[in-house]
N, C-alpha and C positions, 0 to 999 in steps of 0.2 A: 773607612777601613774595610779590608777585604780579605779574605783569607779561607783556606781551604776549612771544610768541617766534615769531618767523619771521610763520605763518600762523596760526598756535596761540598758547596760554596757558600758564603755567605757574603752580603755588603753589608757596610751598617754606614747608618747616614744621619747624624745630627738633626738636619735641617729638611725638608721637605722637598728634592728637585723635579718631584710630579707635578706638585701645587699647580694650578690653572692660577692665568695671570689675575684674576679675579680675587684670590684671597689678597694680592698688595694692594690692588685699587682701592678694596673696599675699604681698608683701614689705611689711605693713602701711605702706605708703603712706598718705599723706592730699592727697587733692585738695580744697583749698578752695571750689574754685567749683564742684563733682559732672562730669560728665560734658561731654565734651564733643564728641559726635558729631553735635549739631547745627552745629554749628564746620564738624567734618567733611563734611560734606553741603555745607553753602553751601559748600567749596572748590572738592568734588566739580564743583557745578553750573556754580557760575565758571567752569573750567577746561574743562569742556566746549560752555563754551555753551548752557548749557540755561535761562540765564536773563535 
């Protein structure tokens, strides 16, 4: 979810799309669709306005 606040932005994200692939491995996780820090990034940039 995403949406304006005050003057600023906000994301809000459930699930973790920064996570290093290391937190599935280690509890043999399986993420179907791989990684997802490009996810992350486009929130990042939203949120700041950088895009």
């Amino acid at each position: 979810m995403r949406a304006a606040y005050g003057a600023g932005r906000i994301f809000l994200s459930g699930a973790h799309p920064e996570a290093p692939s290391i937190w599935t491995t280690e509890d043999k996780m399986v993420d179907p669709d791989g990684s997802d820090l490009a996810l992350a990034a486009d929130m990042v940039k939203w949120a700041g306005k950088l895009e």
